[in-house]
C-alpha positions as a LaTeX table, in Angstrom:
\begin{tabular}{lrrr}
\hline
Residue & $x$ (\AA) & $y$ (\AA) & $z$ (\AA) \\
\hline
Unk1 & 6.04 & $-65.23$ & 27.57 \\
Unk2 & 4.83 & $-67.97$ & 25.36 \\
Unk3 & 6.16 & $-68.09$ & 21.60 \\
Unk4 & 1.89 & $-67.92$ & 20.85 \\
Unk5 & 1.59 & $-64.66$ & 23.15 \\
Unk6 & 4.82 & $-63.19$ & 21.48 \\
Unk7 & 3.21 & $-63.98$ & 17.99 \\
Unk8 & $-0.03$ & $-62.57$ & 18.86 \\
Unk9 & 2.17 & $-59.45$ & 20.52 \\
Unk10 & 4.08 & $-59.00$ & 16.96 \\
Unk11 & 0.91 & $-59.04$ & 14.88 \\
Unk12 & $-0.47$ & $-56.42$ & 17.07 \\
Unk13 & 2.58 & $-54.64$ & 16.96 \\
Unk14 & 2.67 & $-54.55$ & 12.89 \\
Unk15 & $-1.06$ & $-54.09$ & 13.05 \\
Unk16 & 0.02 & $-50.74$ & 14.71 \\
Unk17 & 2.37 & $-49.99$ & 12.38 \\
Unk18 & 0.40 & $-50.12$ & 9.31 \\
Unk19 & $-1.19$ & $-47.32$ & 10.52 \\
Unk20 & 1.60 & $-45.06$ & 11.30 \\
Unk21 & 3.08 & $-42.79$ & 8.68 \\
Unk22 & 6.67 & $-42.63$ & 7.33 \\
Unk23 & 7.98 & $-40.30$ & 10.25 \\
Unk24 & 6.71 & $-42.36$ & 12.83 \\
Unk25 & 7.69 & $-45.55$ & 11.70 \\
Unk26 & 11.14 & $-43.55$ & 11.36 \\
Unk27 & 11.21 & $-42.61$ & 15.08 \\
Unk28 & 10.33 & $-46.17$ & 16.00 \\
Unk29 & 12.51 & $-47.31$ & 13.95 \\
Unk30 & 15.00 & $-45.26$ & 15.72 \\
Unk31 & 14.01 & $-46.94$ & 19.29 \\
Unk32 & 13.88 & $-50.18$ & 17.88 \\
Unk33 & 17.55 & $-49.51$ & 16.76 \\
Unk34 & 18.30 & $-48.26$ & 20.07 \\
Unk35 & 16.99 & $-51.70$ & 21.53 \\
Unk36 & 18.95 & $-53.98$ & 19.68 \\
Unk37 & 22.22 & $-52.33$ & 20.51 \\
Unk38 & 21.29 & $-52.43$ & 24.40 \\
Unk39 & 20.62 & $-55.57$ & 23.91 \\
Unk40 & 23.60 & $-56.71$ & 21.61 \\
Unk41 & 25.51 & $-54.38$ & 24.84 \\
Unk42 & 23.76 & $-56.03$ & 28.28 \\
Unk43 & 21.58 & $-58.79$ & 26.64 \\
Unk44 & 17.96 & $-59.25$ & 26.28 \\
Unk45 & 15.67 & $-57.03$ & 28.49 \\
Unk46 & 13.65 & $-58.93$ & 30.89 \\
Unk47 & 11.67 & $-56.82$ & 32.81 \\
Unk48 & 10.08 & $-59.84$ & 34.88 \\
Unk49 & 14.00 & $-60.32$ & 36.59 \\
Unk50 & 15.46 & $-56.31$ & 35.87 \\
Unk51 & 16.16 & $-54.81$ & 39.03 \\
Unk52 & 17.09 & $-51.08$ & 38.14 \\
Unk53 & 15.46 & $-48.15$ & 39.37 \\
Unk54 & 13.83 & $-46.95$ & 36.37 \\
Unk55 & 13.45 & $-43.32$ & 38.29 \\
Unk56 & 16.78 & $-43.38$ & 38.56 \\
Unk57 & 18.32 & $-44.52$ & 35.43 \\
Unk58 & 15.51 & $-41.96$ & 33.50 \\
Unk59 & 17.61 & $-38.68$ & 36.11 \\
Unk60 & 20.63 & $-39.90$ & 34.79 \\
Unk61 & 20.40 & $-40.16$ & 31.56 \\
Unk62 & 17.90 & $-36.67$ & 31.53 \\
Unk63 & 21.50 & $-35.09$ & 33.19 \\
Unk64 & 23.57 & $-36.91$ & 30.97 \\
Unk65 & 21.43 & $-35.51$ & 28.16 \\
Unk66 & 21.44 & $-31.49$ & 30.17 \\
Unk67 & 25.18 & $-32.17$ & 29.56 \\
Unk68 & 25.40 & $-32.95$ & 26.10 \\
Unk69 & 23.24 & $-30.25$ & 25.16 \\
Unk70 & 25.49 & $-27.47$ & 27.53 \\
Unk71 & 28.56 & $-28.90$ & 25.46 \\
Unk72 & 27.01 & $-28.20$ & 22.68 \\
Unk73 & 25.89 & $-24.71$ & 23.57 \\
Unk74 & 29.03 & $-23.58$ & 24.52 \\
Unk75 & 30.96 & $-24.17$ & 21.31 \\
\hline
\end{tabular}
């Protein structure tokens, strides 16, 4: 991507935002969050070269998350 289609991506982005009330810039804020530490974590995402199986990695963490919640259940 080219730095002028990333700045015309970012103005669209906050163009988006501006629109958005306070608890759904919180919940993006939240993802965005979540972002930056998988990125501090693996580095940058680049979908173009990422080979995972999406499918896959989604199951896992969906059972990771069936899990959690059964931990939390049983206490």
């Amino acid at each position: 991507m080219s730095l002028d289609q990333r700045r015309a991506l970012v103005d669209t982005i906050a163009g988006r935002l501006s629109e958005l009330g306070v608890d759904e810039l919180r919940v993006l804020d939240r993802i965005a969050a979540r972002l930056q530490v998988g990125q501090k974590q693996y580095g940058e995402l680049r979908l173009d070269t990422d080979t995972r199986d999406w499918t896959e990695e989604a199951l896992q963490e969906a059972l990771d998350l069936s899990v959690y919640l059964a931990i939390k259940g049983a206490r």
